[in-house]
C-alpha positions in Angstrom: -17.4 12.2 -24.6 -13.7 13.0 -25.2 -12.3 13.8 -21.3 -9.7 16.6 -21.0 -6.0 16.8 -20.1 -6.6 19.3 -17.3 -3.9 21.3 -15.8 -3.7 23.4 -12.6 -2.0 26.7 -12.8 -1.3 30.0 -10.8 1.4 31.7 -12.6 4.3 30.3 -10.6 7.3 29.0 -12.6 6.4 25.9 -10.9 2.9 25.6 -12.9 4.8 27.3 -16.7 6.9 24.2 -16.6 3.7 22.1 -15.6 1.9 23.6 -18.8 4.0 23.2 -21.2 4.4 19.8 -20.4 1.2 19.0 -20.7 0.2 20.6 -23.8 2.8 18.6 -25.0 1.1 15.6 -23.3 -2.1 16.9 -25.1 -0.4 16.9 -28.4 0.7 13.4 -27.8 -2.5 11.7 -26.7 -4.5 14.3 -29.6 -6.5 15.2 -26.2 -8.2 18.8 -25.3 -6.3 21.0 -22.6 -8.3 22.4 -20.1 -6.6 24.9 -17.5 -8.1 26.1 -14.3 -7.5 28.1 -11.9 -8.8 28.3 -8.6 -9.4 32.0 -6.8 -11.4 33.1 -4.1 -11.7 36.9 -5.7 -15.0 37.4 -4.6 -14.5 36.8 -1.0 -12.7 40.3 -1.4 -15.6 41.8 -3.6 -17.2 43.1 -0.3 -21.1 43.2 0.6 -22.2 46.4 -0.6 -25.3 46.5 -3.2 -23.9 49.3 -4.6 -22.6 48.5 -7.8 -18.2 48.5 -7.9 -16.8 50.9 -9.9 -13.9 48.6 -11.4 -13.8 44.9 -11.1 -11.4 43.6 -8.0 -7.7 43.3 -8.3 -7.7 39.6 -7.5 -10.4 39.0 -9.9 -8.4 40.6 -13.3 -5.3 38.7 -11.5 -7.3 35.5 -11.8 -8.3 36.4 -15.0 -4.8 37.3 -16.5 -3.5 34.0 -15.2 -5.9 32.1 -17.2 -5.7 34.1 -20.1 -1.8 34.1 -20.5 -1.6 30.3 -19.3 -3.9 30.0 -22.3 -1.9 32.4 -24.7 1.3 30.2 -23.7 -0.4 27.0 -24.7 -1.7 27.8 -28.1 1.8 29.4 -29.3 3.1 26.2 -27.9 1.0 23.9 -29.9 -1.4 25.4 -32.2 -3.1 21.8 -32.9 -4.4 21.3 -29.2 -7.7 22.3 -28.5 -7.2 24.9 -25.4 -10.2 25.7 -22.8 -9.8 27.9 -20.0 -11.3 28.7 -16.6 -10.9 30.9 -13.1 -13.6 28.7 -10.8 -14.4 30.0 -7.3 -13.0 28.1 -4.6 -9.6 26.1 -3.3 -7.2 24.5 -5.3 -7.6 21.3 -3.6 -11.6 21.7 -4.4 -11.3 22.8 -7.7 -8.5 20.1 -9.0 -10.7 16.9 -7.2 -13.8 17.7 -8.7 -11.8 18.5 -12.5 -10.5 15.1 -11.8 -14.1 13.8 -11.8 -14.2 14.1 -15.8 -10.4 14.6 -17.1 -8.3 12.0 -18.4 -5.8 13.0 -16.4 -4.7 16.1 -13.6 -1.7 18.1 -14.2 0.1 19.7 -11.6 3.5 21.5 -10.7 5.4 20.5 -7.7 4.8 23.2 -5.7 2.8 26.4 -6.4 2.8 30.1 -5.7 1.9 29.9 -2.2 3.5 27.1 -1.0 6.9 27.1 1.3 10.1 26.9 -0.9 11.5 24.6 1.7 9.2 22.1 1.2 10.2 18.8 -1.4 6.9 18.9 -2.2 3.5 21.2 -2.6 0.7 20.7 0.0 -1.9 20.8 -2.9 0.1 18.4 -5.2 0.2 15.3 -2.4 -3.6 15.9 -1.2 -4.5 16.1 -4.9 -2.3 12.9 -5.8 -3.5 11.2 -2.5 -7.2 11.6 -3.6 -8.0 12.4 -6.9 -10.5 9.5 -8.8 -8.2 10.2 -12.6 -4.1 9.6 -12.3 -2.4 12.7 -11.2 0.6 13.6 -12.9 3.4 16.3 -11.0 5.6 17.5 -13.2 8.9 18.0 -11.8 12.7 17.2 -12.4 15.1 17.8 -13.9 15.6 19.6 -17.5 16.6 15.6 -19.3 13.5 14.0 -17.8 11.1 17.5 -18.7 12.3 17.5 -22.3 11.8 13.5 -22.5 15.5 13.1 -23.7 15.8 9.7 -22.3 12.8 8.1 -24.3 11.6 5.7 -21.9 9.3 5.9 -19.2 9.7 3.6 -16.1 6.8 1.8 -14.3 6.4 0.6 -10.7 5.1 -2.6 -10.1 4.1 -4.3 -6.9 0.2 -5.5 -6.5 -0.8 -6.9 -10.1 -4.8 -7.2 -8.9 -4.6 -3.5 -7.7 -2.4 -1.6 -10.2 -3.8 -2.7 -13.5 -4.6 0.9 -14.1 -0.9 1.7 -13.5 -0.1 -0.3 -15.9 -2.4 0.2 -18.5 -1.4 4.4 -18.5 2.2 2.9 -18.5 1.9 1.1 -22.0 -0.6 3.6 -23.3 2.3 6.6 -22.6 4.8 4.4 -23.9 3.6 3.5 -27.3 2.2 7.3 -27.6 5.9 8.3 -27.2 7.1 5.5 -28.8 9.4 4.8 -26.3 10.8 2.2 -24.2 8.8 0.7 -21.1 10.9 -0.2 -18.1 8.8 -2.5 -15.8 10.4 -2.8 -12.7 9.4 -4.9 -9.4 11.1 -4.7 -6.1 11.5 -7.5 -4.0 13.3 -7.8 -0.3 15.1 -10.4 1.5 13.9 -11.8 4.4 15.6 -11.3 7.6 18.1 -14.0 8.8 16.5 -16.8 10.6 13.0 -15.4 9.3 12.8 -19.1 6.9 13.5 -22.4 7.2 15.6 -22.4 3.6 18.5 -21.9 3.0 20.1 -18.1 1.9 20.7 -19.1 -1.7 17.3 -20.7 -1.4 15.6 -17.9 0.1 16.7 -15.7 -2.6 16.1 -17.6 -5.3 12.4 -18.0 -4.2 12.1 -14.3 -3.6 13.4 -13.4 -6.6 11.6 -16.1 -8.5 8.1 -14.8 -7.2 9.2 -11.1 -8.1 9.7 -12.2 -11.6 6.4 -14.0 -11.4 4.3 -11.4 -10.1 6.0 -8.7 -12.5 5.2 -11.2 -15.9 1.5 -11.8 -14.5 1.1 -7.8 -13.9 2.5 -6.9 -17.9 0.7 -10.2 -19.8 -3.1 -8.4 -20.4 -1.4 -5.1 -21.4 1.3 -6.2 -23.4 -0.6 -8.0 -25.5 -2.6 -4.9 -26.2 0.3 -2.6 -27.0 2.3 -5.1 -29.0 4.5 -2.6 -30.4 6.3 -1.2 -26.9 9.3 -2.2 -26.3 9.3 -3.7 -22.4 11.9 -4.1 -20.4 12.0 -6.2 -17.2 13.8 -5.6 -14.2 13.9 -7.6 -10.8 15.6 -5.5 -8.4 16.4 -6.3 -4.6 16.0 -3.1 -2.7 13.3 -0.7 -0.7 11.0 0.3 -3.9 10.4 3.4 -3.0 14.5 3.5 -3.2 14.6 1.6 -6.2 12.4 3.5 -8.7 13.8 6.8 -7.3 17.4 6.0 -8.0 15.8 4.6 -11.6 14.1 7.1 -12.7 16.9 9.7 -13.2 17.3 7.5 -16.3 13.0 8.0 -17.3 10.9 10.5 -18.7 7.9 9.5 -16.6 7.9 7.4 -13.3 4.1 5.5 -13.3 3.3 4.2 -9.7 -0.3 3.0 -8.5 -1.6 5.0 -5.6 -1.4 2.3 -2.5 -3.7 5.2 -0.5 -3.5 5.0 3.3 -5.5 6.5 5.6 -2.5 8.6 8.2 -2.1 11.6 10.7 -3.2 14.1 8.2 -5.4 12.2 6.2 -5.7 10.2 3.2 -2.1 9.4 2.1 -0.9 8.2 -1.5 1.4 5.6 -0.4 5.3 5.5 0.8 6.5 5.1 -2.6 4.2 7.7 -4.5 4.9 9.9 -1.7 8.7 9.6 -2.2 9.0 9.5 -6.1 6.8 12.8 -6.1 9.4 14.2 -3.5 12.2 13.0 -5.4 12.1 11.8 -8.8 14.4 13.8 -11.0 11.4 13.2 -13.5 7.6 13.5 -14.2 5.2 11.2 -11.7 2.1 9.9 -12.6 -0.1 8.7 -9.7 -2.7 6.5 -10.8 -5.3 5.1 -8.7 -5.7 1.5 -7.9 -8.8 0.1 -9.4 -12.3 -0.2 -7.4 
């Protein structure tokens, strides 16, 4: 059975630019769009038996949201397949258990009712940080929305863990038909932290970057022989290096490192900073089991 491209919305700017990004996505990958939206109407519907004479305000609210998210997506593309739903409970609820049989979540940075302040919605990073498909937050700026650079930049770091990372990399890549940056990060050791010297030190570091990155690309590179790859070795904090990167991509692809923290399940410093920084789209995809 063909999964979904599913994407959240609640009317906010934040979740327009998420949808039209992803039935563009849709189009791409020749995938279904489903679109939900999670409301609580009926916690407002009262108790009484007797039967309502109009339907509640929050419930034709929901209902608009759907039906005009819908609207917006078929004008966009009249190819893709649209599907749309108001289901009764949280967002966080609603988009982990989507994420049970989608190909992929959609999501916008932040959403109706979260704080402008904030680098990053509270429903976004819980999502990302525990969500079984890869999560994609749409956010950035207008270059890396439109996909003007035509290349999308992956994250490597653990090649056992973040095969799947690196799979959706090379899948998105040939779909676009763009270039793949592949970029590991690697750091220096401390002085006195060896018994080499520097210029030894460094070239060994380096060396096992390079190793680990041309190990982690071999399996799917072979598969998508017509993507262009790139290879990068960079010395740096990664969570620094892919940021500073990826004002050049269309997509950043990272593989969720999940940690357990103070409030919970985390996704990982560097997932957690590209999806508060990156001046494009981040896909979070989880390691494999």
């Amino acid at each position: 059975m063909e999964h979904p491209l599913t994407v959240g919305t609640d009317g906010s700017d934040a979740a327009f630019r998420s949808l039209d990004w992803a039935v563009d996505e849709a189009a791409r990958h020749t995938l279904p769009l489903r679109i939900v939206h999670a409301s609580r109407w009926e916690r407002y519907e009262g108790t009484s038996s007797a039967p309502a004479p109009e339907r509640p305000v929050e419930q034709v609210l929901a209902e608009n949201i759907v039906a005009s998210a819908a609207d917006r997506a078929r004008r966009r593309h009249a190819d893709v397949r649209v599907f749309a739903e108001v289901l009764a409970d949280d967002a966080v609820t609603v988009l982990l258990n989507e994420g049970l049989h989608a190909s992929a979540l959609v999501l916008g940075s932040r959403g109706r009712g979260e704080i402008t302040g904030l680098l990053l919605g509270s429903v976004s990073l819980t999502v990302a940080a525990r969500a079984r498909c890869p999560v994609i937050v749409v956010r950035g700026d207008p270059a890396g929305l439109a996909g003007a650079h035509e290349r999308i930049l992956l994250g490597v770091a653990d090649p056992a863990g973040e095969m799947a990372a690196v799979r959706f990399a090379f899948r998105e890549a040939e779909a676009r038909g763009c270039t793949l940056e592949a970029v590991c990060a690697w750091r220096r050791p401390a002085p006195g932290a060896a018994d080499e010297s520097p210029g030894e030190a460094h070239r060994s570091d380096e060396e096992q970057a390079t190793a680990l990155l041309d190990d982690a690309l071999a399996e799917a590179a072979g598969a998508h022989p017509a993507v262009r790859v790139e290879r990068a070795v960079v010395e740096g904090p990664a969570h620094k290096v892919l940021v500073h990167r990826a004002a050049a991509a269309d997509l950043l692809v990272v593989g969720a490192q999940r940690r357990q923290g103070h409030f919970g399940l985390q996704p990982g410093r560097v997932a957690h900073t590209a999806l508060s920084h990156a001046a494009c789209p981040v896909a979070v995809v989880p390691h494999a089991a």
